[in-house]
C-alpha positions in Angstrom: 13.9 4.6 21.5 14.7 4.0 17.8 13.9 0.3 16.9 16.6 -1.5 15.7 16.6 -3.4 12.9 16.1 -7.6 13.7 19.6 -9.1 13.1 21.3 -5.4 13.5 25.1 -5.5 14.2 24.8 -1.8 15.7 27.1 -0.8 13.0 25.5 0.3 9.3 25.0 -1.3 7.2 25.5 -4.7 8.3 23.0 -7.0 9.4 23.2 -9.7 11.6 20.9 -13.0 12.7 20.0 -12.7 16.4 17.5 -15.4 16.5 19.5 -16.8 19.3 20.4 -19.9 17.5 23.4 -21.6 17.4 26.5 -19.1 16.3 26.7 -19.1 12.6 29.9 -17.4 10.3 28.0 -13.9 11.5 27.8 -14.3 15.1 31.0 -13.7 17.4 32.1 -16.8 18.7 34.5 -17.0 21.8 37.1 -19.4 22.6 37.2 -22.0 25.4 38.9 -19.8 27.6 37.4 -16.4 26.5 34.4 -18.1 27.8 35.6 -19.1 31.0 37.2 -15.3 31.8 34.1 -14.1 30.6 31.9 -16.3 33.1 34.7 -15.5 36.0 34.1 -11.4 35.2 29.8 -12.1 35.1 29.8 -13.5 38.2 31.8 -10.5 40.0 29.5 -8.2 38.5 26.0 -7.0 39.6 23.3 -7.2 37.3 22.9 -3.2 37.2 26.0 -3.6 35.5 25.3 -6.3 33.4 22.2 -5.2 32.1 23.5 -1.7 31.8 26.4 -3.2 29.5 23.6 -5.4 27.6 21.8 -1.7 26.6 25.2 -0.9 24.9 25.9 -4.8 23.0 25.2 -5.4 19.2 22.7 -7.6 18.2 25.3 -9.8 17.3 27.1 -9.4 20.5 23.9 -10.1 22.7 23.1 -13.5 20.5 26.3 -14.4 21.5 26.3 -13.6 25.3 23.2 -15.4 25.4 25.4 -18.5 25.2 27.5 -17.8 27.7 25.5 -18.3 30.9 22.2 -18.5 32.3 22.8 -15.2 33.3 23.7 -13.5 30.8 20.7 -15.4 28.6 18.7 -13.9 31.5 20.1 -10.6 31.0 20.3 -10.3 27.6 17.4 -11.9 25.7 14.8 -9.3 26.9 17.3 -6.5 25.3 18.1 -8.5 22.3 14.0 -8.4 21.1 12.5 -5.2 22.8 13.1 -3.3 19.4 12.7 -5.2 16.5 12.2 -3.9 12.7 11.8 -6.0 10.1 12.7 -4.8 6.7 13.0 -8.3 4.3 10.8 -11.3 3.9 13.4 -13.8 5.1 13.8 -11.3 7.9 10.8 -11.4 9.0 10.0 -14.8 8.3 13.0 -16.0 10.3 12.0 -13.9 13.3 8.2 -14.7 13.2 9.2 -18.8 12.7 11.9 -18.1 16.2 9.4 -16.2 18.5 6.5 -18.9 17.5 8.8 -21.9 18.4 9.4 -20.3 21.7 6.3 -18.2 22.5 8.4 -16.9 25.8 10.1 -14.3 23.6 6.8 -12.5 22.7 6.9 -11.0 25.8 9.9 -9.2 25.6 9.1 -7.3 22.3 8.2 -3.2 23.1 8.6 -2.0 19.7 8.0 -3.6 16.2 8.0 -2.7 13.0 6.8 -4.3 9.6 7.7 -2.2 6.8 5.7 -3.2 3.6 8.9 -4.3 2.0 8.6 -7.2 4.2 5.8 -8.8 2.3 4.4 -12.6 3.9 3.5 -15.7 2.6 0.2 -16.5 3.4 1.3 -19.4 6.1 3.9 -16.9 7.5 1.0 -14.4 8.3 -1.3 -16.5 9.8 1.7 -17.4 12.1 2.1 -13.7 12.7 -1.5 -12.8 13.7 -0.7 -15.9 15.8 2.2 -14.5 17.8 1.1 -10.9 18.1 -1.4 -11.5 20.8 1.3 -12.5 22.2 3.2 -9.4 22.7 1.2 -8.1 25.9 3.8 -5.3 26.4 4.1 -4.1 23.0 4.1 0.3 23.0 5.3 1.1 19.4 3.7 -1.4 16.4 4.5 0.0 12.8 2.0 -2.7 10.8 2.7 -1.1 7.2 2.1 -4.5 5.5 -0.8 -4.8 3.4 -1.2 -8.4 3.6 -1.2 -8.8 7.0 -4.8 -6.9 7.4 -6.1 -8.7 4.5 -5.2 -11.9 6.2 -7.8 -10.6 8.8 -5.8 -8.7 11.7 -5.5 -9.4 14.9 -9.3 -10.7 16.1 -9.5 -9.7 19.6 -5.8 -8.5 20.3 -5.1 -5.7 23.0 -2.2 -4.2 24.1 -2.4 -2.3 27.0 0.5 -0.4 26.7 0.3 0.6 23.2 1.3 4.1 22.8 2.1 4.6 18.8 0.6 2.7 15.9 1.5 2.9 12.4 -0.5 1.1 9.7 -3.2 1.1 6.5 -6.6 1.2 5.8 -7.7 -0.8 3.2 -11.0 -1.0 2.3 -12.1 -4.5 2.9 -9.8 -4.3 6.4 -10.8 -1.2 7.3 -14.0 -2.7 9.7 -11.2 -4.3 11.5 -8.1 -1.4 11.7 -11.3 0.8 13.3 -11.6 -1.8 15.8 -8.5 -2.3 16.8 -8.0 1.4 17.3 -11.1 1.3 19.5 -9.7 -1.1 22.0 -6.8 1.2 21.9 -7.6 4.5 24.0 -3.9 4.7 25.2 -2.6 6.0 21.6 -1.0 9.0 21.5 0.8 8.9 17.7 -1.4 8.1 15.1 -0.2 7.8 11.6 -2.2 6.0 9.1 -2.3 5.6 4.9 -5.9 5.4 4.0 -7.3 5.5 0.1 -10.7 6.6 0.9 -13.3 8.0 3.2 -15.4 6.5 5.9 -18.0 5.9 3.2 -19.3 2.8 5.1 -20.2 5.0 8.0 -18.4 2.7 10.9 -18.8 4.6 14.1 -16.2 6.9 14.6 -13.0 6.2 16.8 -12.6 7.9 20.1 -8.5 8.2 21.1 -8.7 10.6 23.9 -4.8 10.8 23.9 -4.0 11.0 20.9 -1.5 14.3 20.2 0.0 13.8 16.9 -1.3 12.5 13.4 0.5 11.8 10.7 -0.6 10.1 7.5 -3.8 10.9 4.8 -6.5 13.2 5.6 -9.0 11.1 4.2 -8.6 8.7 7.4 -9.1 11.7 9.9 -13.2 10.8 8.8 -12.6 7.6 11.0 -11.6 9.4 14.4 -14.3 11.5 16.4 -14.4 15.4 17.0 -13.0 15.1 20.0 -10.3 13.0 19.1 -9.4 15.5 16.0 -9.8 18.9 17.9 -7.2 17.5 20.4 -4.3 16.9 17.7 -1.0 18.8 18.6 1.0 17.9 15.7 -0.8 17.0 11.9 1.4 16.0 9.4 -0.6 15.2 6.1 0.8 13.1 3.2 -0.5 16.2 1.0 -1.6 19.5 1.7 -3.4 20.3 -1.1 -7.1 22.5 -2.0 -8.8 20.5 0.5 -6.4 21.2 3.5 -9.1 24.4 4.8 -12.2 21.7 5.1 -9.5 19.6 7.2 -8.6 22.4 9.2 -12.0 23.5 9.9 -12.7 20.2 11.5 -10.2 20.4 13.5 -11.2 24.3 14.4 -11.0 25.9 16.6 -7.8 24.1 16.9 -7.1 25.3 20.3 -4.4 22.5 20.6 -2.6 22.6 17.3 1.0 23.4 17.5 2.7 21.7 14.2 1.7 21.4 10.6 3.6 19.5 8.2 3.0 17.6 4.6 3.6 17.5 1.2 2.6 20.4 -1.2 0.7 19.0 -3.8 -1.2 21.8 -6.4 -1.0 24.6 -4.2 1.7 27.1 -3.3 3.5 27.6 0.2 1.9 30.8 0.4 -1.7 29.6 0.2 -0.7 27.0 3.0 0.4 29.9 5.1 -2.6 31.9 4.3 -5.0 28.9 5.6 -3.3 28.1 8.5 -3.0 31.4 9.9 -7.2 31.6 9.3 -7.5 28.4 11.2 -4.8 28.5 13.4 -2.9 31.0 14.0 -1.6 30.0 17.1 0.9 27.1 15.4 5.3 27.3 16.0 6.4 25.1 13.8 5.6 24.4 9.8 7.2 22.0 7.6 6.4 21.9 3.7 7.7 19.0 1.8 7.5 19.3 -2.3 8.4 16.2 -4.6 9.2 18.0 -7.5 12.2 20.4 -7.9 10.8 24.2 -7.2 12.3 26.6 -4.4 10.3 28.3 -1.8 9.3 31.7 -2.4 10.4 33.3 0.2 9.6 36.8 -0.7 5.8 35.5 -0.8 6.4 33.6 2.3 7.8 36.4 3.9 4.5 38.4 3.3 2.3 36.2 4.7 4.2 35.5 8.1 2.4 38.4 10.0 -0.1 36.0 10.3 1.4 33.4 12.4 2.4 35.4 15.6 3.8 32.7 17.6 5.5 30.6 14.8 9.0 30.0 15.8 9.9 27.6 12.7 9.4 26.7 9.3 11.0 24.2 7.4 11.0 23.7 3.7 11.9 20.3 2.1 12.9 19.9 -1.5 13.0 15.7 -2.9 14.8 15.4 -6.0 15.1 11.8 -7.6 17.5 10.8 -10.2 16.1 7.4 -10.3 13.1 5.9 -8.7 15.6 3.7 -6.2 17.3 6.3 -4.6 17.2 10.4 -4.1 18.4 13.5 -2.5 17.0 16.5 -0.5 17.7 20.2 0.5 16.2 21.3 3.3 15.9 25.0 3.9 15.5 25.9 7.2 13.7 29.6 8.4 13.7 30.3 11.8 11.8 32.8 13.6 13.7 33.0 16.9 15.6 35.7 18.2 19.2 33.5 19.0 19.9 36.8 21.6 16.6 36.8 23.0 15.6 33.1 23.0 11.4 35.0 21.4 10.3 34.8 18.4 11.8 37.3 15.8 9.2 40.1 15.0 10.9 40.9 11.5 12.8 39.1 8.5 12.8 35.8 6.9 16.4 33.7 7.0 16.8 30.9 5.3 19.7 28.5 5.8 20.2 25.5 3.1 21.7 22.2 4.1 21.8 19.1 1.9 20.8 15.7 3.1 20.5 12.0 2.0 17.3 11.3 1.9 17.3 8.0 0.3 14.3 6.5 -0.9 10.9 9.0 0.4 8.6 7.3 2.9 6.1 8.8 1.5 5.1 10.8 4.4 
C-alpha cells in the first residue's frame, strides 16, 4: 500500500488537515440535514460496507465522517492514520502534537514516513520518540530525518510487525540504528544512507528475512554474511570501482535476482562485465546516471552473453536544469521473447520514454 500523504485530499496536489479536529475552510462540512440523511443511510448499511467505502474516502472526506457518528468515527479513524507521510515541518508537527494528545491513535498507524524535509524542533522530537513506542502495529517506517537519531532514537522500541525500514546511519547514532535493527528480525526491505564503514566494529546485524537492499554499500559492513548472501534485490546509491568487493561478499550470490544503482566513474559495460562474474544468474538490471550520457548499447550488447537468464535492463538518464526540479528518459531493453513468453537469445531493443522525475531521491 502507498502511504498517503498526512492531510492528503486523494486528489494532487492538494493537501488537507485530517487531524480530526473541528472542520476548518479545508474540510467538507455538511448541512443539518445532509447530516441527518447521512446518519439515516449509516445505519441501513453494514459495516463491510462502510468500511469498504471508508478504503475509497479522501483524507478530507474521512475527517469529516468522523463527525458524523460514533460509527462512522469508529469506522473511519483507523483508515484515516494507517498511512501517514509527512513531508513539512508544520506537517509533521501538527500530526505528532494530535497523536500525542490522544495516544489511542498510535495504534492505528501501519505505515509512516518522515522524509528529511520534515526537519523537528528539538521539543517536537522528543515528543516523537515519545509517541513511536506507541505504534505497536507499525509494518512500513521511512525515518529519513537526521535529527531524530541524533535526538537518541527510540530506546527500547519494538515493532513486531515491522516489515520495511527506511533510514540513516550517522556516526554518533549509528550504536543505536544497529540496535534497532537487531530487535528487528522480521525485516524484509532494507534501505539505508550510511557515510562510512563499521569502523567501530559493532557486532554485525542478523535479518534472516531480509530480501531486498537498497541504499549505500558502505552500510552492507553492518549486516552479517548470512543476512547479505540472502539479498534478492540490491540496489546501490552508486555502483562504482568498488561494486566487485561488494559482490564478492555477497558471492556466491545464489539468491540474487536484481541489481540496480547509479553509475558513478565506471561504464555500463564494466557493470555488466562484473555481474555476470559474480552473478550471472540475475533478470533484471537497472543503471541510473546523473549526468547526461547515453547507453552504449553496441558495448552493452556485447557483453549480454553473459547474463543467460536476464530478462530486463533498464537504463535511466537524470538531467537537471536547476537544482529544484529535473527530468528523465528511461530506456528500456528487454530480453523477452513477447511470442514466447523466454528470454530472447539474440538482439538488443531499446525503447525510450520520457518521464517527470522531479527532484532525484537520491537512490
Amino acid at each position: 500500500m502507498t502511504p498517503r500523504r498526512f492531510g492528503d485530499t486523494g486528489q494532487p496536489p492538494g493537501k488537507q488537515d485530517h487531524t480530526c479536529q473541528p472542520p476548518s475552510h479545508s474540510t467538507m462540512v455538511l448541512t443539518r440535514r445532509a447530516t441527518r440523511e447521512l446518519r439515516s443511510i449509516i445505519r441501513r448499511l453494514p459495516a463491510e460496507v462502510l468500511l469498504a467505502m471508508c478504503g475509497c474516502a479522501s483524507d478530507s472526506t474521512l475527517a469529516s465522517l468522523c463527525s458524523t457518528s460514533r460509527t462512522m468515527r469508529a469506522l473511519a479513524t483507523p483508515v484515516l492514520y494507517r498511512s501517514v507521510s509527512l513531508t513539512g515541518r508544520t506537517q509533521a508537527k501538527r500530526f505528532i502534537e494530535t497523536v500525542a494528545s490522544r495516544p489511542g491513535l498510535a495504534a492505528h498507524v501501519r505505515h509512516l514516513s518522515l522524509q528529511a524535509r520534515a526537519e523537528l524542533s528539538g521539543r517536537t522530537t522528543r515528543t516523537l520518540n515519545r509517541i513511536l513506542p506507541l505504534m505497536t502495529r507499525l509494518e512500513d517506517l521511512d525515518l529519513r530525518c537526521v535529527g531524530f537519531w541524533l535526538e537518541g532514537g527510540m530506546g527500547s522500541a519494538c515493532f513486531g510487525e515491522l516489515r520495511s525500514f527506511r533510514g540513516l546511519a550517522i556516526s554518533p547514532a549509528c550504536a543505536s540504528l544497529r540496535a534497532f535493527l537487531d530487535r528487528h528480525g522480521t525485516i524484509t526491505t532494507l534501505d539505508v544512507v550510511s557515510f562510512q564503514e563499521n569502523e567501530n566494529r559493532l557486532p554485525a546485524v542478523h535479518l534472516p528475512r531480509l530480501a531486498e537492499y537498497a541504499g549505500s554499500a558502505s552500510f552492507l559492513s553492518y549486516l552479517d554474511d548470512a543476512t547479505v548472501k540472502g539479498i534478492r534485490s540490491l540496489d546501490l546509491r552508486a555502483l562504482d570501482a568498488n561494486f566487485g568487493a561488494v559482490l564478492s561478499r555477497l558471492a556466491p550470490c545464489a539468491d540474487l535476482r536484481r541489481v540496480a544503482g547509479t553509475l558513478v566513474n565506471v561504464e555500463a559495460a564494466e557493470v555488466i562485465d562484473t555481474v555476470g562474474e559474480h552473478a550471472s544468474q540475475i533478470e533484471h538490471m537497472v543503471f541510473r546516471a546523473r549526468i547526461p550520457t547515453d547507453l552504449p548499447l553496441a558495448d552493452v550488447a556485447e557483453r549480454l552473453g553473459a547474463l543467460p537468464r536476464l530478462l530486463r535492463l533498464s537504463f535511466w538518464r537524470y538531467t537537471y536544469p536547476s537544482e529544484a526540479a529535473g527530468a528523465a528518459d528511461t530506456w528500456g531493453c528487454s530480453m523477452r521473447d513477447p511470442r514466447t513468453g523466454g528470454a530472447r537469445r539474440g538482439g538488443l531493443e531499446a525503447r525510450r520514454r520520457s518521464v517527470d522525475t522531479g527532484r532525484d531521491s537520491g537512490r
